[in-house]
C-alpha atoms as one frame of an Amber mdcrd trajectory, in Angstrom:
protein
 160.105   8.457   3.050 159.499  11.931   3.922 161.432  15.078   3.164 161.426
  16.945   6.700 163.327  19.535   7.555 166.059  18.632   9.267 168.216  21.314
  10.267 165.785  22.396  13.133 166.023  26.223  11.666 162.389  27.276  11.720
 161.819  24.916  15.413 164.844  26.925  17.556 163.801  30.412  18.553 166.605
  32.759  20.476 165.083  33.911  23.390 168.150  35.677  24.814 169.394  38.965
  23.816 173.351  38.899  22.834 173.843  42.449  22.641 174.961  43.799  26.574
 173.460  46.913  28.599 175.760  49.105  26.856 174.378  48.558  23.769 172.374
  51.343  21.963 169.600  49.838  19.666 169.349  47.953  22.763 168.560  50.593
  25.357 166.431  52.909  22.450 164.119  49.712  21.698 163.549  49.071  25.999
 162.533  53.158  26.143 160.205  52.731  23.022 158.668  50.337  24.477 158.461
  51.743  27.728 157.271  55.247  26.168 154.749  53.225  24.281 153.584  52.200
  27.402 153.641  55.121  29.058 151.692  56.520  26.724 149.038  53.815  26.678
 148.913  54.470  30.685 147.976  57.932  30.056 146.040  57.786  27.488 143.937
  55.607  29.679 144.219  57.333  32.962 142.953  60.602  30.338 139.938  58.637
  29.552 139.306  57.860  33.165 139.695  61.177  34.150 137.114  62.518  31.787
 134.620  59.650  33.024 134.990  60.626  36.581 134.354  65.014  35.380 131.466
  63.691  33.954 130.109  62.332  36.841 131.282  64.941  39.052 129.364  67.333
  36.885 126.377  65.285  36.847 126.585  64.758  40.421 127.027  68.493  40.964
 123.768  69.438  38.655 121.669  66.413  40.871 122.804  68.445  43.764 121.792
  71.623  42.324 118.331  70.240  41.502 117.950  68.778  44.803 118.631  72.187
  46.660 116.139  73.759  44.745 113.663  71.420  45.116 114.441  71.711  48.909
 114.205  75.182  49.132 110.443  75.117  46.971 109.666  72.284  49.745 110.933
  74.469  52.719 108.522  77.567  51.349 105.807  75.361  50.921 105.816  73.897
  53.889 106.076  77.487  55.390 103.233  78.542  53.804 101.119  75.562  54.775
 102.267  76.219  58.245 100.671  80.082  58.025  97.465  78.551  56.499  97.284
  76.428  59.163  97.694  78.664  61.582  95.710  81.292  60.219  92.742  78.724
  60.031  93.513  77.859  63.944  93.559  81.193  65.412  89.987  81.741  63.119
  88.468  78.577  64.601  89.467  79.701  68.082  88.662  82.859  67.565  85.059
  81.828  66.516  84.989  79.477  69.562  85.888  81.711  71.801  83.438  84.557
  70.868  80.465  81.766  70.681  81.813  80.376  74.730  81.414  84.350  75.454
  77.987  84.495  73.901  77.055  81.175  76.064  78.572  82.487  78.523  76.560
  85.496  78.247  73.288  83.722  77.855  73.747  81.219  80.690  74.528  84.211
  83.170  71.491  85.596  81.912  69.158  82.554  82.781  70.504  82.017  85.851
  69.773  85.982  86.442  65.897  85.002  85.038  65.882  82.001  87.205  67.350
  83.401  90.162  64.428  86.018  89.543  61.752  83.119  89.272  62.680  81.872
  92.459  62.987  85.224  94.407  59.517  86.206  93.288  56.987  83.709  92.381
């Protein structure tokens, strides 16, 4: 036969605290552990907070970038707008002085023509 233990010792564990609200060791072991926790809490809501200044920072420098960008964009686009008009009132310009010059000319053969008809 086997030896066993039969006292049941090392099987029965005491799961309910004998020592009342009143009691000292008591109450300093529930705020340890609930300043241990505490602690964990903020040592985690620290960590957080530095992730999310990180971002905010990052965010803030994409924002930066993106204004700049913008405003090179906006000039740019400012400028192409003067070159283009420049160019337009040139072409028109041109156009308009060679419709005078046709204008000019046709007037004068119709003055040649009207000439050719009158006297033969």
């Amino acid at each position: 036969m086997l030896d066993f233990d039969k006292t049941f010792e090392n099987e029965i564990k005491f799961s309910k605290d004998d020592r009342g609200n009143q009691d000292l060791t008591l109450k300093i072991e529930q705020l340890e552990k609930e300043n241990y926790q505490l602690k964990k809490d903020i040592s985690f809501k620290i960590e957080e907070v530095q992730a999310l200044y990180l971002e905010v920072k990052l965010v803030r420098k994409l924002d930066e970038q993106h204004q700049m960008l913008n405003g090179k964009l906006r000039c740019e686009i400012e400028n192409a707008k003067k070159e283009g008009d420049k160019l337009m009132i040139k072409k028109i310009t041109k156009y308009e002085t060679e419709n005078h010059r046709l204008r000019k000319q046709n007037k004068l053969l119709e003055e040649e023509l009207e000439m050719m008809l009158l006297h033969p």
